[in-house]
C-alpha positions as CSV (number, residue, x, y, z in Angstrom):
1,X,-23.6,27.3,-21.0
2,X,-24.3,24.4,-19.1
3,X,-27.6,25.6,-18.2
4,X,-28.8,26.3,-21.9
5,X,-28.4,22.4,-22.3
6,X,-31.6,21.4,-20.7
7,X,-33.3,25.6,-20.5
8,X,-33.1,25.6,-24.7
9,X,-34.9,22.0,-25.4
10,X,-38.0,23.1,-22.6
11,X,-38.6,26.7,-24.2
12,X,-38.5,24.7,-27.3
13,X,-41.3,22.2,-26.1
14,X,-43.4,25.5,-24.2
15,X,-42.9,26.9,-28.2
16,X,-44.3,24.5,-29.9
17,X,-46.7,23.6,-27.5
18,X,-48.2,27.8,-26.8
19,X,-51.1,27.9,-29.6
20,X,-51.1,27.8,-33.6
21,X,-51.7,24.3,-33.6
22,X,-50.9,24.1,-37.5
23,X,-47.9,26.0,-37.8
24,X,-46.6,24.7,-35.0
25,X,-46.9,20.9,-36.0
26,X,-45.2,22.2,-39.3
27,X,-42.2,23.3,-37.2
28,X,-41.9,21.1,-34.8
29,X,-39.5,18.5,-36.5
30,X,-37.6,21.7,-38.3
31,X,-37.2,23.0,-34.5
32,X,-36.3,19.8,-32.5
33,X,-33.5,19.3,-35.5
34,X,-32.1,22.2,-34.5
35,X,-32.0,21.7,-30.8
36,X,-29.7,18.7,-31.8
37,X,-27.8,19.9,-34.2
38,X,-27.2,23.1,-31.9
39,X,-26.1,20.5,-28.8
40,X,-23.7,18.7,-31.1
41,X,-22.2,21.4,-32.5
42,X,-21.3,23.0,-28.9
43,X,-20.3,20.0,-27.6
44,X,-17.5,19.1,-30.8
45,X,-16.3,22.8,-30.7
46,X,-15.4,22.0,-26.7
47,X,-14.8,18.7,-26.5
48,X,-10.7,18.6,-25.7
49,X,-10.6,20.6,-23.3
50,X,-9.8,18.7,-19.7
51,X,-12.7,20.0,-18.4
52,X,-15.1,22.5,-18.5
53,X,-16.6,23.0,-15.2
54,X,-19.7,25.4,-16.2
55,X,-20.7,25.1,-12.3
56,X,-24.2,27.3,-11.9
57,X,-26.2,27.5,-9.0
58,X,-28.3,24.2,-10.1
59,X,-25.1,22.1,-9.0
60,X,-24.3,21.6,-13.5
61,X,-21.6,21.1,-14.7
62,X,-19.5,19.3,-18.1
63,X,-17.0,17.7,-17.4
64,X,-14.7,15.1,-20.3
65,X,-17.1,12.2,-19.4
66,X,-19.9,14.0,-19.8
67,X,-19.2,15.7,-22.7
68,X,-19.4,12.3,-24.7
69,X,-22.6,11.8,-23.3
70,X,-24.2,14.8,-24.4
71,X,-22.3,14.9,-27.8
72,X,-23.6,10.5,-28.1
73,X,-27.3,12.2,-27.0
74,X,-27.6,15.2,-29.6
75,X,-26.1,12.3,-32.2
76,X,-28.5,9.8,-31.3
77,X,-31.8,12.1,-31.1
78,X,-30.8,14.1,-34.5
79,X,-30.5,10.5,-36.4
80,X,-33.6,9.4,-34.6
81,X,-36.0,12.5,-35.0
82,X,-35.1,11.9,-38.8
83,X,-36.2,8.3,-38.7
84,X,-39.3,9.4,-37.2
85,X,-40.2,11.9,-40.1
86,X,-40.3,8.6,-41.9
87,X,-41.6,6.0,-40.4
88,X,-44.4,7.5,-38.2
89,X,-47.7,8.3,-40.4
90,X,-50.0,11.0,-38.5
91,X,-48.9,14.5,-38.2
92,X,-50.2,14.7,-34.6
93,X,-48.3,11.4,-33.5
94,X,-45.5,13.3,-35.5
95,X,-45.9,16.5,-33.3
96,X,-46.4,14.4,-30.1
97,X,-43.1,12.2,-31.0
98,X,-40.8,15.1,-31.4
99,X,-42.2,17.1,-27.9
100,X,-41.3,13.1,-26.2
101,X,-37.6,13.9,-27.8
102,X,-37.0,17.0,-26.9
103,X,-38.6,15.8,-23.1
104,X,-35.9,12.9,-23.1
105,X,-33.3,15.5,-24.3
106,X,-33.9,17.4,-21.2
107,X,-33.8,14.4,-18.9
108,X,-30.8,12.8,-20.3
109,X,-28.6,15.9,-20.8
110,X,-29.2,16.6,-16.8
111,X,-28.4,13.3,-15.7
112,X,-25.2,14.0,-17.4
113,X,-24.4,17.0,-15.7
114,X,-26.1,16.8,-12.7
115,X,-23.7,16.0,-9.2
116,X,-26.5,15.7,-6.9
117,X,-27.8,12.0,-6.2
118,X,-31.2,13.5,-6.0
119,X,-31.1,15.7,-8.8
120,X,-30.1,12.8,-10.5
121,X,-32.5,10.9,-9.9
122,X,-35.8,13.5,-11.0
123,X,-34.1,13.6,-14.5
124,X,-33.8,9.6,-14.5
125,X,-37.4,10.0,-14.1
126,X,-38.3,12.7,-16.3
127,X,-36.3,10.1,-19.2
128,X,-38.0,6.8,-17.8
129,X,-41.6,8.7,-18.2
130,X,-40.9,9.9,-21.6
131,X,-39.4,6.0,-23.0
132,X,-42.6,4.6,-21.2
133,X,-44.9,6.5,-23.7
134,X,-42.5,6.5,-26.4
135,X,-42.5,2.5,-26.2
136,X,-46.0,2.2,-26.2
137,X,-46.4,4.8,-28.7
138,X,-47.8,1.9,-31.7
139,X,-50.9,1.7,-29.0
140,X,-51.2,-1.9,-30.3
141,X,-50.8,-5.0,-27.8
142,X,-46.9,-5.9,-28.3
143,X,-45.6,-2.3,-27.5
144,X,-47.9,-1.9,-24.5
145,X,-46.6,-5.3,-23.2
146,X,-42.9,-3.9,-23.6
147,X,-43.8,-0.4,-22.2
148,X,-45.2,-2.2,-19.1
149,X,-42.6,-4.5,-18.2
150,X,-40.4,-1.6,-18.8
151,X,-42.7,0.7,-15.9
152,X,-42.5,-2.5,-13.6
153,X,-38.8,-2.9,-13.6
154,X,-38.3,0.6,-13.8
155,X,-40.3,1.1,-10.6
156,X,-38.4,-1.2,-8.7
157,X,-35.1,0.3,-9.7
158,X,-36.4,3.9,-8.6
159,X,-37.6,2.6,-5.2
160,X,-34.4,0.7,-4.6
161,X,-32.3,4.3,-5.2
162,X,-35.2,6.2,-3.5
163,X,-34.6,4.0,-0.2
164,X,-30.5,4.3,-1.0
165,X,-30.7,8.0,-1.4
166,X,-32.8,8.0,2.0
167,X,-30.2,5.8,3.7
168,X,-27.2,7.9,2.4
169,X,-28.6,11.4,2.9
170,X,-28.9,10.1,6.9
171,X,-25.4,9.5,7.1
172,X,-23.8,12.9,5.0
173,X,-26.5,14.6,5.6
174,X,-26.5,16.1,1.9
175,X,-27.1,14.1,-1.6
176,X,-24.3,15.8,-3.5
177,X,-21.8,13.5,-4.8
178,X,-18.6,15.4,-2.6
179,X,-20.7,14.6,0.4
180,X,-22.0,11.8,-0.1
181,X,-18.5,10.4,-0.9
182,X,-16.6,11.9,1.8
183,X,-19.6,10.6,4.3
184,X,-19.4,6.9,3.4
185,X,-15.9,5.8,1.7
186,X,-14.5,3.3,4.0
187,X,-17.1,2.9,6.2
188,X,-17.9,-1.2,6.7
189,X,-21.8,0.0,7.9
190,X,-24.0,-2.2,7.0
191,X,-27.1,0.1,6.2
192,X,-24.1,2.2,4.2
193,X,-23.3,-1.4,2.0
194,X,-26.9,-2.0,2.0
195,X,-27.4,1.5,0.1
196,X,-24.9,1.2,-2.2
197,X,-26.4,-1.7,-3.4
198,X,-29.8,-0.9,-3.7
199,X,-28.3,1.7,-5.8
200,X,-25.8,-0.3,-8.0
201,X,-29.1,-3.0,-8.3
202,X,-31.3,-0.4,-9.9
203,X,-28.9,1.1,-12.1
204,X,-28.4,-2.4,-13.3
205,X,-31.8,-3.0,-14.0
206,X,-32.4,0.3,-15.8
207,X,-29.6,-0.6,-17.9
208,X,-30.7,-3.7,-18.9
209,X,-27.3,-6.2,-17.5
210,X,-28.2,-9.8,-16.9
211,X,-30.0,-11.1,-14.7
212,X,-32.2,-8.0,-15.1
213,X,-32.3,-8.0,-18.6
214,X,-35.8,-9.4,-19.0
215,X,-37.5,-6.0,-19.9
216,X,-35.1,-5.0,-22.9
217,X,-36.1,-7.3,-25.9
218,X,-39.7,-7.2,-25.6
219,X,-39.2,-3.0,-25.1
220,X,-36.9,-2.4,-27.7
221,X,-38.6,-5.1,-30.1
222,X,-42.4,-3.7,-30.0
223,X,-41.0,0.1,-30.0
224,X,-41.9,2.2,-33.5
225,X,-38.3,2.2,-35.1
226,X,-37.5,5.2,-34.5
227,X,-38.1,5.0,-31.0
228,X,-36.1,1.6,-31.1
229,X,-33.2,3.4,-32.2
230,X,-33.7,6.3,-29.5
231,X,-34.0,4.0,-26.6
232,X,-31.3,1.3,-27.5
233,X,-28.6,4.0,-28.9
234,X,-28.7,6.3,-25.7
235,X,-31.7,6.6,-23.2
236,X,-30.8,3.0,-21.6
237,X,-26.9,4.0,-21.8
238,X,-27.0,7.3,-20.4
239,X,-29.6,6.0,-17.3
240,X,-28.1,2.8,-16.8
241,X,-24.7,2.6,-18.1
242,X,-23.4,6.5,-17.8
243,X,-24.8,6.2,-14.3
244,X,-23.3,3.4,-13.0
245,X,-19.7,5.3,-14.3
246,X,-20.1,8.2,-12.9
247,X,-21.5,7.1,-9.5
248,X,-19.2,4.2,-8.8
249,X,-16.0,6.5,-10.1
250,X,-16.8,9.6,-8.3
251,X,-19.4,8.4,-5.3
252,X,-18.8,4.6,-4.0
253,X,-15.5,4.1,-5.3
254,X,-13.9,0.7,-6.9
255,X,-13.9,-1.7,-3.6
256,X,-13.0,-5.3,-4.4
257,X,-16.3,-6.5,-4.5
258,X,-18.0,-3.7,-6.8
259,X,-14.8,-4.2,-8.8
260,X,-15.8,-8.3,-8.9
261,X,-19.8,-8.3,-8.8
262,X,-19.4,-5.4,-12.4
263,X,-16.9,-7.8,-13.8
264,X,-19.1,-10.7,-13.1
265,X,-22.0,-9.0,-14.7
266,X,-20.5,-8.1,-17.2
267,X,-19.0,-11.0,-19.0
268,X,-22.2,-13.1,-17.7
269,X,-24.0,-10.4,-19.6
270,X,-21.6,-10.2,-22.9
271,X,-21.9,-13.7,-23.2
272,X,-26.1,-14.4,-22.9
273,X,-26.5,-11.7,-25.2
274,X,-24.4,-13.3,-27.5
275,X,-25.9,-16.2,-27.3
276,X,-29.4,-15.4,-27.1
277,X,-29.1,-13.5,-30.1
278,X,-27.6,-16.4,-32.1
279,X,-30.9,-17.8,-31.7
280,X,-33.1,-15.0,-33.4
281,X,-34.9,-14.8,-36.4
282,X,-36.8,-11.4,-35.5
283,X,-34.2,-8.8,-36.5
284,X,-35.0,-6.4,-34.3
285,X,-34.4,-8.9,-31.6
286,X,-31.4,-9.9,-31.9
287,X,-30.7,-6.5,-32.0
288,X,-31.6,-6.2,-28.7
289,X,-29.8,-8.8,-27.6
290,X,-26.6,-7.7,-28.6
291,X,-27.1,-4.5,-26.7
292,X,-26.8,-6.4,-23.7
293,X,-24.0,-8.0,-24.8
294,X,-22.0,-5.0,-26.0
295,X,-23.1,-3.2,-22.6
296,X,-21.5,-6.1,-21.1
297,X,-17.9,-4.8,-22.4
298,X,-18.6,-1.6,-20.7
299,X,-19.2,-2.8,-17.9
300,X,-16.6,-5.2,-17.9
301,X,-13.9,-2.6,-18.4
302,X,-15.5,-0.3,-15.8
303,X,-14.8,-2.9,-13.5
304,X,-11.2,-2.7,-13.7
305,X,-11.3,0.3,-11.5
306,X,-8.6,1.9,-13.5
307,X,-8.6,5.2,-15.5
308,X,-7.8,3.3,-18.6
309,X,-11.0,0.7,-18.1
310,X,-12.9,3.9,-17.4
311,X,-11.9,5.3,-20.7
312,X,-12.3,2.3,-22.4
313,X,-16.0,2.6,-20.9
314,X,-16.9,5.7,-21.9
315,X,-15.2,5.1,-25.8
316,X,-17.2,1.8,-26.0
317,X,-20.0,3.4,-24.7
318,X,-19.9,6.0,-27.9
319,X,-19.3,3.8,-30.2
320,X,-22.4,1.7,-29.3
321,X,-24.4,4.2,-29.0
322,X,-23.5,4.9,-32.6
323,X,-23.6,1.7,-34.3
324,X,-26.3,0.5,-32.7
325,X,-28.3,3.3,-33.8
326,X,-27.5,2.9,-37.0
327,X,-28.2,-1.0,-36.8
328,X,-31.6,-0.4,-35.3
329,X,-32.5,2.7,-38.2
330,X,-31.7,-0.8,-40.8
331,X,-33.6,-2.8,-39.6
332,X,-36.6,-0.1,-39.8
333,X,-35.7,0.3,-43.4
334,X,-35.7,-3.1,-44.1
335,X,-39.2,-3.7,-42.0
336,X,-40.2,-0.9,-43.7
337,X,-39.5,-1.8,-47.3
338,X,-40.2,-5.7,-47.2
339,X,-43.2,-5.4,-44.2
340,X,-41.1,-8.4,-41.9
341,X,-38.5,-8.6,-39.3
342,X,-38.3,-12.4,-40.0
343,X,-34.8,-12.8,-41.4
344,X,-35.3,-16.0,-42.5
345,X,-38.1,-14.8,-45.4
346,X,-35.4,-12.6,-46.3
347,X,-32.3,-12.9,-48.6
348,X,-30.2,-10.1,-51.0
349,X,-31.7,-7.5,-50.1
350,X,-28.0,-6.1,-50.5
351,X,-29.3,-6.2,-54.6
352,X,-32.3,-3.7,-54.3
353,X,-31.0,-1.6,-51.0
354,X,-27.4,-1.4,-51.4
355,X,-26.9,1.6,-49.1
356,X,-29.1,-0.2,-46.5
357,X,-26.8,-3.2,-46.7
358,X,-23.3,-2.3,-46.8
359,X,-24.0,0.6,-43.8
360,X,-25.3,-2.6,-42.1
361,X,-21.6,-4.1,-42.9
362,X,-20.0,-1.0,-41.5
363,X,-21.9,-1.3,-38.6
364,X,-22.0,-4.8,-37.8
365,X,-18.3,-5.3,-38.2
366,X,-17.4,-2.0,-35.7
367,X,-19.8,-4.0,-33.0
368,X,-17.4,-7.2,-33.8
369,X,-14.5,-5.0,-32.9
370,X,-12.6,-5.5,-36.8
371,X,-10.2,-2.8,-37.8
372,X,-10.0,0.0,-38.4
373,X,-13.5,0.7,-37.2
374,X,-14.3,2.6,-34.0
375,X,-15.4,-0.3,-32.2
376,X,-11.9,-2.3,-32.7
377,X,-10.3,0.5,-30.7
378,X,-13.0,0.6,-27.6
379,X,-12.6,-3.0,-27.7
380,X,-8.8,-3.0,-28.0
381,X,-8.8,-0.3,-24.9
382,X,-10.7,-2.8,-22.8
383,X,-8.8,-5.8,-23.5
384,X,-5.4,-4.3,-23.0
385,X,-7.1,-2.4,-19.4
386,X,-8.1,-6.2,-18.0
387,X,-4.6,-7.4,-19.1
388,X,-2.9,-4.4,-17.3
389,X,-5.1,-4.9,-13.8
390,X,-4.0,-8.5,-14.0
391,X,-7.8,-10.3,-15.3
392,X,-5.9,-12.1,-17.9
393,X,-9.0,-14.9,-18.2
394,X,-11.3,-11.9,-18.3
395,X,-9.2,-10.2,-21.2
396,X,-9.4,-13.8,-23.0
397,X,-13.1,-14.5,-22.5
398,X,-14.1,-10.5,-23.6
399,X,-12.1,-11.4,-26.9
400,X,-14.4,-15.3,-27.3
401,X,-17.1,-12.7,-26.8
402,X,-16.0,-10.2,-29.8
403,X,-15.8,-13.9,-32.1
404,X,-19.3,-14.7,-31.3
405,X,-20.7,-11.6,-32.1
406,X,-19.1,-11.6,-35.4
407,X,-20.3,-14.9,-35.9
408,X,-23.9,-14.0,-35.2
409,X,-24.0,-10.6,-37.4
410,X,-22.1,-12.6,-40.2
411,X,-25.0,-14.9,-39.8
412,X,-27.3,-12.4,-40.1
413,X,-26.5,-10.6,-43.1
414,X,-25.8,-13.6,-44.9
415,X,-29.8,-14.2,-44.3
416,X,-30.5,-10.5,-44.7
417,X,-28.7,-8.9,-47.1
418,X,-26.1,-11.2,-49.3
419,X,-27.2,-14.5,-51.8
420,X,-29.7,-14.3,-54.1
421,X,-32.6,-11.9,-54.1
422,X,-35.8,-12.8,-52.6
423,X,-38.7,-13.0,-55.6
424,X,-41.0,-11.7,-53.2
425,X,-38.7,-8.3,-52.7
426,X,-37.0,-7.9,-56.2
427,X,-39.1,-5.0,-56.7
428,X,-38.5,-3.0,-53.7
429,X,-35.9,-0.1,-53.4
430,X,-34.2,1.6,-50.3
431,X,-36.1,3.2,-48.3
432,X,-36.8,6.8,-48.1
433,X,-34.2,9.9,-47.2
434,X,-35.7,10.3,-43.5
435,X,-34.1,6.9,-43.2
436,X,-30.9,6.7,-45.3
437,X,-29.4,10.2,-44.5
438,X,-29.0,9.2,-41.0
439,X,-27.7,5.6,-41.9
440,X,-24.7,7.2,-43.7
441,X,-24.4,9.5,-41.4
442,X,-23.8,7.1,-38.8
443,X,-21.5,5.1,-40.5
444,X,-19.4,7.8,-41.7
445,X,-19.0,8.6,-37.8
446,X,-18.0,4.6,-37.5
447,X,-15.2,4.9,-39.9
448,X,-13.9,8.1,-39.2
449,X,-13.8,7.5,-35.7
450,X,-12.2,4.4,-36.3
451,X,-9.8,5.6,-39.1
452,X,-8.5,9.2,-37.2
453,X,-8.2,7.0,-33.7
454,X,-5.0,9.1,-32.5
455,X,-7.1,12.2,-32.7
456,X,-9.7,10.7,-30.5
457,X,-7.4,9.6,-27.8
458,X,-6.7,13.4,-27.3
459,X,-10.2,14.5,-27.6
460,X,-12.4,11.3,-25.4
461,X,-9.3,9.2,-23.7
462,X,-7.6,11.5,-22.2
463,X,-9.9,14.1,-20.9
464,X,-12.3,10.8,-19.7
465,X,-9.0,9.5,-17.8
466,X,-8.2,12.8,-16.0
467,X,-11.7,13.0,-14.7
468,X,-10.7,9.9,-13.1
């Protein structure tokens, strides 16, 4: 089963890609729906279970933790391919956009199941190559900017965990995670510490944590929106952020100073997001700042080095992957509709696009952690993991976080959305289904997440603790 994961999404790119040119490009967006649709449904009818272990010969296997992952992927890429239908004009960039999904489907969904530190890294690859083009895919100067500082950064992090895959394969002799683990644990060498940073370094910059953060706005600003909400909601969590939980938990292990230098990171990176995006008038770009910050949480509660930070991890992980999604597929219908990002020309639009704005409400608040959406609970499972491992400043300081990100999105939907309708817009109405099915869908996720909690802590906490 495991295998069908990554062999279903490539016989549907050989499909659409094998000849009849028109009839393919017809059913290319009918067929990479389905592919998503298909993942998610799997995934919900065995998610609960402790774990699945589908071990094949290529070393797969789905375990709790990754089981969020590829049910947060086949989420994120349904709601995105939709987005695409709208916003992207030509049938061939169409065609091409939807072969780049199903490509990053296949990447992504084996870096989840993968426990091979080399295997690993090709599908980190196959993603990265896929977000490169999909970045640059407006051709225009802005996006080729982003995709580039994107490549650069990205290079570095793959020849930092190239050179720590070298170092580590030397000493177990074998890149599997068991091996790898058993061979270095413990061991004060410095070549062995030297790896492990290279490797922590590079996941760090691939998912975007301060001081390595530079890359993210320009990339996730100058991105079609589509491929905004595709690359924020899940390709930079699940090669960055999954990564760094699955190969600190089950590889290097939580020693004091991982444990401190991902705490460190973390708030340092909850709190410049924050900021920064205080400062923004380009929606889209405050957007992307508050990724950084809400990645920040995660990897603040990963740094506990407890199975209920890791939990809280994962959950938060979800949930951002959700509502940022849906934030980011906003912010294309309102670019779409008006023709800015500049939230300061804007004003009511809650008056002429009411689903637009009160899904942005939903969101928005579930990122500020305010009951009873899903985000208060990830939140509320961090905060209560620091307290419990004794970071009492760090549980205080996550919570000034959570106030300032709900005084920025207040901010912004006070410029955006509420007061008096903008003359210039009084005539404009929500945008089209391609775009609003998937915001609703999204925030119906947010709230009944949020509202059926106790469910949730059977079906994500617990299965994500005992993996751990």
């Amino acid at each position: 089963m495991a295998l069908l994961l990554i062999l279903i999404p490539l016989a549907s790119i050989i499909l659409l890609n094998i000849g009849f040119k028109n009839a393919m490009t017809k059913l290319a967006i009918w067929l990479s729906l389905a592919v998503s649709a298909w993942q998610v449904a799997m995934i919900i009818f065995k998610v609960g279970f402790d774990s699945l272990n589908l071990v094949n010969v290529f070393n797969l296997e789905i375990d709790g933790l990754s089981s969020v992952l590829l049910l947060s992927i086949g989420i994120v890429a349904f709601c995105s391919i939709l987005v695409g239908n709208g916003t992207i004009c030509c049938p061939k960039k169409k065609f091409n956009f939807y072969n780049l999904i199903l490509l990053s489907i296949i990447g992504m969904n084996g870096i989840v199941m993968v426990r091979d530190l080399f295997s690993m890294y090709v599908f980190l690859e196959i993603t990265a190559v896929s977000a490169f083009i999909l970045i640059a895919y407006q051709e225009d100067k802005f996006s080729m900017e982003g995709s580039f500082k994107y490549l650069v950064l990205s290079a570095v992090a793959t020849v930092m965990m190239l050179s720590s895959i070298a170092i580590l394969l030397m000493y177990a002799g074998n890149t599997s995670f068991v091996m790898v683990r058993d061979a270095v644990q413990g061991m004060n060498s410095p070549l062995v510490l030297t790896a492990i940073a290279l490797f922590v370094v590079g996941l760090l910059i691939k998912g975007g944590l301060v001081p390595f953060h530079g890359w993210l706005p320009d990339a996730y600003t100058s991105a079609p929106a589509s491929v905004s909400a595709f690359i924020a909601g899940i390709v930079t969590k699940t090669t960055g952020i999954y990564t760094m939980i699955r190969i600190v938990s089950e590889v290097f292990g939580f020693s004091e100073t991982i444990k401190m230098i991902l705490m460190i990171v973390g708030l340092i990176s909850i709190f410049v997001g924050a900021l920064a995006a205080l400062g923004q008038n380009d929606f889209k770009r405050m957007l992307a700042y508050s990724s950084i910050s809400q990645v920040g949480y995660i990897i603040l509660s990963l740094g506990t080095g407890t199975a209920l930070g890791v939990a809280g991890a994962v959950f938060h992980l979800f949930n951002h992957s959700i509502f940022k999604t849906q934030l980011f597929i906003n912010s294309a219908a309102v670019e779409k509709q008006t023709g800015t990002r500049d939230m300061d020309s804007m004003s009511g639009l809650s008056n002429v696009m009411p689903v637009t704005g009160w899904t942005s409400v939903v969101a928005f608040l579930s990122t500020a952690g305010i009951p009873p959406l899903s985000g208060f609970w990830s939140k509320l499972i961090i905060v209560i993991a620091l307290w419990k491992a004794g970071y009492y400043w760090f549980a205080g300081l996550a919570i000034i976080g959570s106030l300032i990100t709900l005084a920025y999105f207040l901010y912004m939907q006070r410029r955006v959305f509420f007061g008096k309708i903008n003359v210039n817009f009084k005539d404009i109405k929500e945008a089209g289904a391609s775009i609003i099915i998937p915001a609703i869908i999204l925030a119906a996720i947010t709230l009944g997440v949020g509202i059926f909690f106790p469910y949730f802590i059977n079906t994500i906490i617990v299965p994500v603790s005992s993996v751990f």
